[in-house]
Structures are given as C-alpha cells and as structure tokens.
The first five atom37 places (N, CA, C, CB, O) and aatype in JSON, in Angstrom:
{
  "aatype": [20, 20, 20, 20, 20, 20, 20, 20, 20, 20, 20, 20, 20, 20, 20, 20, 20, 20, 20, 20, 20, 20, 20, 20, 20, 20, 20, 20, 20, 20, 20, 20, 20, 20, 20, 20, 20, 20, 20, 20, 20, 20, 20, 20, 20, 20, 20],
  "atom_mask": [
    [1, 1, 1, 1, 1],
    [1, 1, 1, 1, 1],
    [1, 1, 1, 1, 1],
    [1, 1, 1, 1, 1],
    [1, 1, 1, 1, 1],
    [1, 1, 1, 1, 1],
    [1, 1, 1, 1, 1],
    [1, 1, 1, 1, 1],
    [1, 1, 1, 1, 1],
    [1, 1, 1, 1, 1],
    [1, 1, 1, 1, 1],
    [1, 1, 1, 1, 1],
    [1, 1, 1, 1, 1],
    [1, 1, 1, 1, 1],
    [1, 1, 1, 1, 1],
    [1, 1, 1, 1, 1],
    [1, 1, 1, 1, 1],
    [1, 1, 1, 1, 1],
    [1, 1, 1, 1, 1],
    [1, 1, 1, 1, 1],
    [1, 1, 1, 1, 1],
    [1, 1, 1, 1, 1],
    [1, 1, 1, 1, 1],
    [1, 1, 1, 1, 1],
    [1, 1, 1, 1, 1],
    [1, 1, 1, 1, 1],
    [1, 1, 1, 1, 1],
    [1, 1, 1, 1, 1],
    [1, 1, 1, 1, 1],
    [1, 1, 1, 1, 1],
    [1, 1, 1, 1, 1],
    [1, 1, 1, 1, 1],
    [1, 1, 1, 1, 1],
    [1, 1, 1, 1, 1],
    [1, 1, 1, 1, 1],
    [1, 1, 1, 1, 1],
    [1, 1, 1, 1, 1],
    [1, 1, 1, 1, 1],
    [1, 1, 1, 1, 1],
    [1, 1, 1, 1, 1],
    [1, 1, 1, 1, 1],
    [1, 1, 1, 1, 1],
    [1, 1, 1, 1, 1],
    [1, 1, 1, 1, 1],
    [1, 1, 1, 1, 1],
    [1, 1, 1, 1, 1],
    [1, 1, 1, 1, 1]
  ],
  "atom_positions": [
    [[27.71, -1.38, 22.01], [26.52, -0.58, 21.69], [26.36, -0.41, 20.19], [26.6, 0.8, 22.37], [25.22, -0.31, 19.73]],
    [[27.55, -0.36, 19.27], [27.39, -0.6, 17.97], [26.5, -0.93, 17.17], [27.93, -1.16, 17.76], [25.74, -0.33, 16.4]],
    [[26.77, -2.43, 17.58], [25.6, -3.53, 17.27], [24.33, -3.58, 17.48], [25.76, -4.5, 17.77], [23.56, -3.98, 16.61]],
    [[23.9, -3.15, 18.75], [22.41, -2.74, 19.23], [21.6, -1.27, 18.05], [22.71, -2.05, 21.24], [20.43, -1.2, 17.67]],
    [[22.8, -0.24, 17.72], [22.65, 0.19, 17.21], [22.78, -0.39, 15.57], [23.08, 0.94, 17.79], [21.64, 0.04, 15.39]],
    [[22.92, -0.63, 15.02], [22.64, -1.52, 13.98], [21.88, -2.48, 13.62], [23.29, -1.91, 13.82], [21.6, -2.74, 12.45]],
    [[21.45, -3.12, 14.68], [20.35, -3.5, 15.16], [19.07, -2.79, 15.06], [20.59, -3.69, 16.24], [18.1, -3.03, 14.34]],
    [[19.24, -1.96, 15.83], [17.93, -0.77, 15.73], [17.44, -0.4, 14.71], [18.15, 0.47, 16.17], [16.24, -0.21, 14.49]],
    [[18.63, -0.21, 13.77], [18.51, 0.96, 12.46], [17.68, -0.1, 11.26], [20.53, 1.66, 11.72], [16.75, 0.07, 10.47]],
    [[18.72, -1.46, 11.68], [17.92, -2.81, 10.22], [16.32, -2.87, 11.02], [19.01, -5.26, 10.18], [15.47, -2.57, 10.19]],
    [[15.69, -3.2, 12.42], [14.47, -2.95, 12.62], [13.46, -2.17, 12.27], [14.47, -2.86, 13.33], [12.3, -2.51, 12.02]],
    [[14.01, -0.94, 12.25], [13.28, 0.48, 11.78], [13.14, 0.22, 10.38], [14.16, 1.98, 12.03], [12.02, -0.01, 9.93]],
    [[14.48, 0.21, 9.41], [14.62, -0.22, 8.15], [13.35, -1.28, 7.5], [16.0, -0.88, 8.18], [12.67, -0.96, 6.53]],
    [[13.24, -2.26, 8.07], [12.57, -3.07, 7.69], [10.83, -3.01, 8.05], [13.28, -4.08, 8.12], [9.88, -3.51, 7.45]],
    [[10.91, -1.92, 9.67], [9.35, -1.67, 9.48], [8.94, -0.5, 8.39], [8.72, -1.21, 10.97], [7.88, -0.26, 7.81]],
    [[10.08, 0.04, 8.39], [9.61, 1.07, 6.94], [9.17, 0.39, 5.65], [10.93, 2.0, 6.36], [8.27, 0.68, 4.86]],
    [[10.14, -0.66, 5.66], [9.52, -1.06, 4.29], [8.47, -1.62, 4.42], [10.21, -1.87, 3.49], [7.71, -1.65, 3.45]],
    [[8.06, -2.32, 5.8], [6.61, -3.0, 5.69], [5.42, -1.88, 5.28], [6.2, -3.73, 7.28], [4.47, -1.98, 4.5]],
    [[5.82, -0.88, 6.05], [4.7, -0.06, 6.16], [4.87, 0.49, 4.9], [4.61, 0.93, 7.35], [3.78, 0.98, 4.6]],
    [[5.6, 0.64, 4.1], [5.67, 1.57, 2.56], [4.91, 0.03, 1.6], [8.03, 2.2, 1.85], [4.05, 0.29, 0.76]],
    [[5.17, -0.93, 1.76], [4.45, -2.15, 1.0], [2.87, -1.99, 1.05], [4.86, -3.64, 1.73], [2.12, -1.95, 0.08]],
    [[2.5, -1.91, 2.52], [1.1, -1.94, 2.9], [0.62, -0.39, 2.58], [0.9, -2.43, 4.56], [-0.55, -0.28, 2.95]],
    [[1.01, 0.56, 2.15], [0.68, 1.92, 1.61], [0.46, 1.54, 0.56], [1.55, 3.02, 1.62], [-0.63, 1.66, -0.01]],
    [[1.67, 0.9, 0.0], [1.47, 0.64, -1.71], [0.17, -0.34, -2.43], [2.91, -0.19, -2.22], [-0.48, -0.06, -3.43]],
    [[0.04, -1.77, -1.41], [-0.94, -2.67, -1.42], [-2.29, -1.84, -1.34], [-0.73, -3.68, -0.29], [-3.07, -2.02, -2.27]],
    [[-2.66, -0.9, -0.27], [-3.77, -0.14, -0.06], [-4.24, 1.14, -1.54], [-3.33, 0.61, 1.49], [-5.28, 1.44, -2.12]],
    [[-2.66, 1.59, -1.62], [-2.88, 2.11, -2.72], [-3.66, 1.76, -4.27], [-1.89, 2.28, -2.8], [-4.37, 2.43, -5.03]],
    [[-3.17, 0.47, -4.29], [-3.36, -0.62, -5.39], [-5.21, -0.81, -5.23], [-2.24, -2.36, -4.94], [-5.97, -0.69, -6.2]],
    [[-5.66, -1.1, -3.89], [-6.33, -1.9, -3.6], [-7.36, -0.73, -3.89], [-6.09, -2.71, -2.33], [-8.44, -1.07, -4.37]],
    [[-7.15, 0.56, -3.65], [-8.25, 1.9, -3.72], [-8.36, 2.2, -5.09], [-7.75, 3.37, -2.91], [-9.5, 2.52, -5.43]],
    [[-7.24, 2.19, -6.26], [-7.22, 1.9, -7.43], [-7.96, 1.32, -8.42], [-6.57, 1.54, -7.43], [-8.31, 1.76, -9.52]],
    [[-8.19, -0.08, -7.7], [-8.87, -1.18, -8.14], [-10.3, -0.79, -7.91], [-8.43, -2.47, -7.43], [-11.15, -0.88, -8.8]],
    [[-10.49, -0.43, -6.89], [-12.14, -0.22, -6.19], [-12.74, 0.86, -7.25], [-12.18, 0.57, -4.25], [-13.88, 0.82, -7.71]],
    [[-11.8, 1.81, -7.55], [-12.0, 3.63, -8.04], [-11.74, 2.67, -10.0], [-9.9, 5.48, -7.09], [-12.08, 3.5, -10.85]],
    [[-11.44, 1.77, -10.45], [-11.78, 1.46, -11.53], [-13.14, 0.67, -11.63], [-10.75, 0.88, -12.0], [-13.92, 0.99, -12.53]],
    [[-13.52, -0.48, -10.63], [-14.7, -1.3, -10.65], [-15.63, -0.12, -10.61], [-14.87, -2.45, -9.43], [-16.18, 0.19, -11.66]],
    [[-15.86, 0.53, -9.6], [-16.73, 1.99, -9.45], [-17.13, 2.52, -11.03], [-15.63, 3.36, -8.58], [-18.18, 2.74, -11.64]],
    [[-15.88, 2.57, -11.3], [-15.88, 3.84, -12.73], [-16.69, 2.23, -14.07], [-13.12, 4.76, -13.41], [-17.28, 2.42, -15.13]],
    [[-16.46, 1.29, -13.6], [-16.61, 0.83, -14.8], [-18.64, 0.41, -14.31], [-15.19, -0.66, -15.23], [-19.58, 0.28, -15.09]],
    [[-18.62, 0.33, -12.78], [-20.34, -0.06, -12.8], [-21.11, 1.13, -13.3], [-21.03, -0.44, -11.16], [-22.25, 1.02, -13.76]],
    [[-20.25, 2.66, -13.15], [-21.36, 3.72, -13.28], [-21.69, 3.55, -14.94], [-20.77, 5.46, -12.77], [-22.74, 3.81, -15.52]],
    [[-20.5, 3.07, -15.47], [-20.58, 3.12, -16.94], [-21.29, 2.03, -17.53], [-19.29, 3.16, -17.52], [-21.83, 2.04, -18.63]],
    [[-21.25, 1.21, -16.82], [-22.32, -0.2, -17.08], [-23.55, 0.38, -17.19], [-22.45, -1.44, -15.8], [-24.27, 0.34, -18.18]],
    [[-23.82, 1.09, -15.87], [-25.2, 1.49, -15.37], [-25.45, 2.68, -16.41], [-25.26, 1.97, -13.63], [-26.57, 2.56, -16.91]],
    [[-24.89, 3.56, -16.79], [-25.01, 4.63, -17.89], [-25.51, 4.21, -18.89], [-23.92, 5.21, -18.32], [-26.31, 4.98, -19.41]],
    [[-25.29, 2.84, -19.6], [-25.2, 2.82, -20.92], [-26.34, 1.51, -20.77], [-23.51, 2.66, -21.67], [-26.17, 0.51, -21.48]],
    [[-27.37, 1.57, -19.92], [-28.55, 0.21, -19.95], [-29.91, 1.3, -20.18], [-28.69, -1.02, -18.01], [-31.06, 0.85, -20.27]]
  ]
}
C-alpha cells in the first residue's frame, strides 16, 4: 500500500502543479489583455 500511496501523493503533486501553471498562464494572459486595454484607451485619449 506504500507505493499506491506514493503514487497518489506524485499524482496530486503533479495536478497541483498543472493547475498552479494554468493559474499562472491565465494570470499572465489577463495581464496582457489589462495592458493592451490600458494602452487602446490611451491611443484613443490622445487622437
């Protein structure tokens, strides 16, 4: 049962990190959107 358990723990382990990557990617990705945003209002401000 060890093993199964060790098993378990590297599964979990590794969906954590997927899911902390794809937080981080989304993070990045809302970042990006919230600078293009900030830079069209300022485009659009200054015509």
């Amino acid at each position: 049962s060890g093993k199964k358990a060790t098993a378990t723990t590297a599964a979990a382990t590794a969906t954590t990190t997927a899911v902390a990557a794809a937080t981080a990617t989304t993070a990045a990705a809302t970042a990006t959107t919230t600078v293009a945003a900030a830079a069209t209002a300022t485009t659009a401000a200054l015509r």
